[in-house]
N, C-alpha and C positions, 0 to 999 in steps of 0.2 A: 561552663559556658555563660557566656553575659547574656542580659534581655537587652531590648533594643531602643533603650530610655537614650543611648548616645546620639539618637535620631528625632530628639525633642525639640531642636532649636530647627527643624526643619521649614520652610515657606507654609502657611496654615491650608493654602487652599491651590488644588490643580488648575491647571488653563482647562477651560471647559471640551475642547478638541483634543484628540490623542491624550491622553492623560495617562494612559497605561504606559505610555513611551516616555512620555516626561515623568513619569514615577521612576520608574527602570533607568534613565536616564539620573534621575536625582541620585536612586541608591547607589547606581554604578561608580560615579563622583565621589562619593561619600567614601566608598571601599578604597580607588585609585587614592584619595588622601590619606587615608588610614585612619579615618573616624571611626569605621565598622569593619573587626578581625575577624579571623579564623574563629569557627566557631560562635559566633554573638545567634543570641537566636531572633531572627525577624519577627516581631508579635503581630499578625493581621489586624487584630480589633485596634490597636493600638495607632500602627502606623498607617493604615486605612480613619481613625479620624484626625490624626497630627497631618496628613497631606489633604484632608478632605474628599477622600477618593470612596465609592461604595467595595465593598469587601473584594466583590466581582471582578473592579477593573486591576485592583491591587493584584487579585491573582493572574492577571493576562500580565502583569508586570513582571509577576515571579517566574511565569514561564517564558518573558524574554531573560529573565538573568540566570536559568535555570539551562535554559537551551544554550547559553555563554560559557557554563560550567562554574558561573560567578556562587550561584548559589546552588543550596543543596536542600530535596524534601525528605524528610526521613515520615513515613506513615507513622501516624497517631502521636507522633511526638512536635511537626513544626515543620518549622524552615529556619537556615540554620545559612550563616559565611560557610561557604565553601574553605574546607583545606587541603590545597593542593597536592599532588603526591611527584615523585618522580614523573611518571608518563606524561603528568602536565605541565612540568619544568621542561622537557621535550619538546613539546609542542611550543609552548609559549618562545623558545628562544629558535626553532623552526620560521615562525612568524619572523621575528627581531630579526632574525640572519640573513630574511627576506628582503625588508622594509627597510631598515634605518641604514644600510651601509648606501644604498642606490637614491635614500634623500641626499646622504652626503656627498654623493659622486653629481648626481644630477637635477637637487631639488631647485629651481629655481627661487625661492624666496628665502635665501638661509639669512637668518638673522643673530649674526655675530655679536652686534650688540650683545643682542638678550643673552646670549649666549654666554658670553663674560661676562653679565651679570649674574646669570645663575653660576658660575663659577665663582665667583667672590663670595658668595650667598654658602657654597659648598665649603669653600674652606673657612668662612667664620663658625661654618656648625664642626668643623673636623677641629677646629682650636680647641672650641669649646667643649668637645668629646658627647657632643649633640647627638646619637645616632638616629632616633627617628628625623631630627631635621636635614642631617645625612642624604636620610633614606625620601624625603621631600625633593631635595634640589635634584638626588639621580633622577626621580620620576621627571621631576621638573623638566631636566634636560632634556631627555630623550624624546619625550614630548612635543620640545622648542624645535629637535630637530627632524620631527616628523610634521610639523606646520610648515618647513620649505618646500614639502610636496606641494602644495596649493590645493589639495585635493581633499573635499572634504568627506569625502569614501574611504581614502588612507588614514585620515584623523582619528574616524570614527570608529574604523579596526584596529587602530591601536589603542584607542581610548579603553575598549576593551581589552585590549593585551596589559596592557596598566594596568588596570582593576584587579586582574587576575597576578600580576608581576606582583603588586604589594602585599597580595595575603603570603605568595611564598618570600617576600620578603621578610614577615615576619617568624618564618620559621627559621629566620637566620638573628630572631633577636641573641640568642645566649651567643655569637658570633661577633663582635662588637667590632673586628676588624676588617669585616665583608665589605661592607659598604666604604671605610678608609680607602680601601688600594684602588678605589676607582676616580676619587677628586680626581688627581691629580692626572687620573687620563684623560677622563675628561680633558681636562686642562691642554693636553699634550692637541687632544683631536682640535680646538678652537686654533690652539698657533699652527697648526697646518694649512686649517681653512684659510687662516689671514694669509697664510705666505701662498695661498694660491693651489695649495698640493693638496686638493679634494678627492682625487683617487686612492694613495698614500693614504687620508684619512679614512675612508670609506673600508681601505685594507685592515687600517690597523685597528678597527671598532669590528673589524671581522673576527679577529683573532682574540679582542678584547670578550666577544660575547661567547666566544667558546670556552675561555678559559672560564666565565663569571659562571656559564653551567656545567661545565666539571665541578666546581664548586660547593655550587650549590647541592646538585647530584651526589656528591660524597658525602655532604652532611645528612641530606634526607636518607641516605642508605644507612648511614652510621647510626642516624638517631630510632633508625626502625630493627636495627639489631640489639 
C-alpha cells in the first residue's frame, strides 16, 4: 500500500467554514482523477497539516468519504482508498443505469461541444496507447454528460459515483483493452446527439453500461479465483 505523500501538492490551508466538506470534497477529486488508488493509506497527522485542518475536522471528513464507501477504516492500522469489490461494481452501475441515460434523453444543457472535445482528447490517448489518460477522458465524459442535468444534486451524486468508478477502474489496470472498446462509443453516442436521436443515444449507453459491468464483473470474479 502507498502513504499519502501523492497528496502533497494539495491547497495549504481550508476555507475557514465547512472545512470538513471541502476536505472530503478535495479528497474525493483527488480519487475521481486517480491521484489517490486502491489501497494508498490516508496519513491524519500528515494530511490534517498539508490541508491545515485540526485532526478532528479531518475525521468528520473521513466519515463523509467513509459513509460514500470512498474510503475504508481498518482499526489500529488507518485509513486506507477503498477497493471495490463485485457488490460495488453493482451498485455503482445501478446509479449509471439511472442517471446518465435520462441526461441524454432529457438533459437540457448537453454540450456537444465539449463533448467532441473530450472525444478527440480520447482517441489521442487511445493512439497513443495512453490508458490512464484513456481512463481520464471516459471519466471526463460521463461527467460532461451528467452537467446537461442543470442539477447540481445530480452532479454531486455522480461526482461520487466517479470517485468510486476510478478505484474499480484500476482493477482493470492489467486490462489494457477495457477502456479502448469504449472511445469510440463514446464517439458513436455524440453523432446521435448531433443528428437529433437522444433517445437512440440514451438506448444505446444503456446497453453500453451493461455490457462495461459484465466486464468488469467477470474480471473481479476471475481475479478472486
Amino acid at each position: 500500500m502507498n502513504s499519502s505523500s501523492s497528496v502533497s501538492a494539495l491547497p495549504a490551508k481550508a476555507p475557514h467554514a465547512h472545512s470538513s466538506v471541502w476536505a472530503a470534497n478535495l479528497l474525493r477529486t483527488r480519487i475521481a482523477e486517480g491521484e489517490l488508488l486502491p489501497g494508498d493509506k490516508l496519513s491524519e497527522q500528515s494530511l490534517a497539516e498539508s490541508l491545515g485542518l485540526s485532526r478532528n475536522t479531518l475525521r468528520e471528513s473521513f466519515t463523509l468519504l467513509d459513509s460514500e464507501l470512498i474510503i475504508t477504516r481498518i482499526p489500529n492500522r488507518g485509513v486506507f482508498v477503498a477497493s471495490p469489490d463485485a457488490d460495488d461494481v453493482r451498485e455503482i452501475y445501478a446509479v449509471r443505469r439511472t442517471i446518465e441515460p435520462a441526461c441524454l434523453a432529457w438533459g437540457p444543457e448537453l454540450d456537444l461541444e465539449q463533448l467532441g472535445t473530450i472525444i478527440v482528447e480520447a482517441r489521442a490517448a487511445l493512439a497513443a496507447g495512453d490508458i490512464p489518460r484513456m481512463a481520464s477522458a471516459n471519466q471526463a465524459f460521463h461527467q460532461q454528460l451528467v452537467r446537461s442535468s442543470d442539477s447540481s444534486l445530480v452532479q454531486e451524486l455522480m461526482g461520487r459515483v466517479l470517485a468510486r468508478m476510478r478505484l474499480v477502474f484500476h482493477a482493470m489496470s492489467d486490462a489494457p483493452d477495457f477502456h479502448s472498446h469504449y472511445v469510440e462509443q463514446n464517439a458513436r453516442l455524440v453523432e446521435l446527439l448531433r443528428e437529433g436521436r437522444r433517445d437512440e443515444a440514451a438506448s444505446a449507453l444503456r446497453g453500453y453500461l451493461d455490457k462495461a459491468e459484465a466486464e468488469l464483473l467477470e474480471h473481479i470474479n476471475r481475479a478472486a479465483e
